[in-house]
ROTOR-788049 format. One record per residue (C-alpha): residue number from 1; x, y, z; residue in one letter. Coordinates in steps of 0.2 Angstrom, whole numbers. Layout:
ROTOR-788049
NUM  X  Y  Z  A $
...
This chain:
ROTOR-788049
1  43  196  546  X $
2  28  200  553  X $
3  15  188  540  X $
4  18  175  527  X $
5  10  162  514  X $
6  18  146  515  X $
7  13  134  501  X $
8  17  115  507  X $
9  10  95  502  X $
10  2  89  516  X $
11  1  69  522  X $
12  -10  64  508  X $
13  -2  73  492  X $
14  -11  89  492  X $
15  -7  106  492  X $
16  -11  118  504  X $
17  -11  137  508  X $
18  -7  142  527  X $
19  -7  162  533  X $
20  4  164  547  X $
21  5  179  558  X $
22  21  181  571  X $
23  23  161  568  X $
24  3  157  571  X $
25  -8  149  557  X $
26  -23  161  555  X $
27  -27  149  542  X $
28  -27  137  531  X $
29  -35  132  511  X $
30  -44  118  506  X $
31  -31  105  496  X $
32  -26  107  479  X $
33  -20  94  467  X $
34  -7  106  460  X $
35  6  120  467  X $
36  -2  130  453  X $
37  -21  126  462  X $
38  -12  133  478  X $
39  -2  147  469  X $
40  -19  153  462  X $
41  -28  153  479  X $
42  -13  164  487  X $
43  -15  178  471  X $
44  -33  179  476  X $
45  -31  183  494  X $
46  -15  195  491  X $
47  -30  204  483  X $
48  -34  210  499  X $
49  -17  208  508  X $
50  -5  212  494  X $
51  12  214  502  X $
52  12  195  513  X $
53  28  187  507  X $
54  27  167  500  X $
55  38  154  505  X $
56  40  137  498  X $
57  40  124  510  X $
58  48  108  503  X $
């Protein structure tokens, strides 16, 4: 798989959103206190990018 969103809880709690290409972070979100915050965030950018998989890192 060429791209993916990955949803994971950084150091301090939060949760992020990360856009990897062929294994590189293009980028990353902003924390959110929620996986829903985070979920929300990924719904707006598959907008524009609409078949990127999501996988849940725990």
């Amino acid at each position: 798989m060429a791209h993916k969103f990955e949803i994971y809880k950084d150091k301090s709690g939060e949760f992020r959103v990360r856009f990897k290409y062929n294994s590189e972070v293009i980028f990353s979100t902003e924390g959110y206190s929620s996986k829903s915050g985070a979920q929300r965030a990924v719904d707006s950018i598959k907008k524009h990018v609409p078949d990127a998989p999501i996988e849940m890192l725990e």
